[in-house]
C-alpha positions in Angstrom: -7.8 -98.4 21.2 -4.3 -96.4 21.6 -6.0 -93.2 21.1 -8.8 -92.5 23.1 -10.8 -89.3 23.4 -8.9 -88.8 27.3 -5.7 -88.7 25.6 -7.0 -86.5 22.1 -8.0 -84.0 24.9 -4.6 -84.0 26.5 -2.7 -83.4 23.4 -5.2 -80.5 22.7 -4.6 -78.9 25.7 -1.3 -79.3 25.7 -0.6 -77.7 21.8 -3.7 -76.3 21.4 -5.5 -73.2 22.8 -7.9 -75.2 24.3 -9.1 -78.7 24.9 -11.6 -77.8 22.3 -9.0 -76.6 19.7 -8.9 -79.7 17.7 -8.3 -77.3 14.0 -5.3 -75.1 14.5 -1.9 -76.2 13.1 -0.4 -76.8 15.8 -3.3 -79.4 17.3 -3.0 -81.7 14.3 0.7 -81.4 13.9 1.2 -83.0 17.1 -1.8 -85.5 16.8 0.1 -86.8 13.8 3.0 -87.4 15.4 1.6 -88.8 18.7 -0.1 -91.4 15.8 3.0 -92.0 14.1 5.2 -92.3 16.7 2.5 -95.6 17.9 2.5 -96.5 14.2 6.5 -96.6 14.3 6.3 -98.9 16.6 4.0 -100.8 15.4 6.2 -101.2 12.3 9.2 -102.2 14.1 7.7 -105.4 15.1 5.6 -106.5 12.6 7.7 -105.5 9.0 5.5 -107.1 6.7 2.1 -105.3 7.2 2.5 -103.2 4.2 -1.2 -101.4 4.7 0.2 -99.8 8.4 3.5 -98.8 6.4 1.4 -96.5 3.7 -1.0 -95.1 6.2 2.0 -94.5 8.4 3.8 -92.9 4.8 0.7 -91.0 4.3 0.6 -89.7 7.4 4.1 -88.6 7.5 3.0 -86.3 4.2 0.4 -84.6 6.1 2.1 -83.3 8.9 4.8 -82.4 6.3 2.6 -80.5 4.3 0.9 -78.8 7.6 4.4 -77.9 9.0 4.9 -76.5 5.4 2.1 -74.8 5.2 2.9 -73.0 9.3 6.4 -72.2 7.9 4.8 -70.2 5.2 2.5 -68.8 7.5 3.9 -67.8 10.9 7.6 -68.8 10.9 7.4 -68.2 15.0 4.3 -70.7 15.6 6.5 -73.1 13.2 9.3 -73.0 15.1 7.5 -73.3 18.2 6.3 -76.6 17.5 9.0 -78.0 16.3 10.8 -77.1 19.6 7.9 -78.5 21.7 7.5 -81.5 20.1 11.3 -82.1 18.6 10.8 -83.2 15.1 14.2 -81.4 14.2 17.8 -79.9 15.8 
């Protein structure tokens, strides 16, 4: 599997507070987009697998709606992530 538990502990660490933080924001923001970046490319080579594109939509929507709801929340954590992990200019 792409995603093994080695790898879930590094993004942790890395946007988290801890390995262990797997609930904050910031965690799952960049866990979705470690998983849709791999789902991207998964897309780009086989175009007709049409379950992949709406989990891949799906997920897209719930890292939205997390950003949305960080913005709301703590516009400095927001912008921090979106910094760290470049999702916008």
């Amino acid at each position: 599997m792409y995603l093994d538990s080695a790898k879930k502990q590094e993004i942790f660490g890395q946007y988290g507070k801890s390995n262990t933080d797997t609930g904050s924001a910031e965690s799952q923001i960049a866990l979705f987009s470690y998983r849709i970046s791999h789902l991207t490319e998964h897309m780009k080579q086989n175009r007709k697998d049409y379950s992949t594109e709406r989990a891949l939509t799906m997920m897209v929507g719930k890292r939205r709606a997390l950003l949305n709801y960080l913005k709301d929340r703590d516009i400095e954590r927001y912008r921090a992530i979106v910094k760290a992990l470049g999702l916008r200019k």
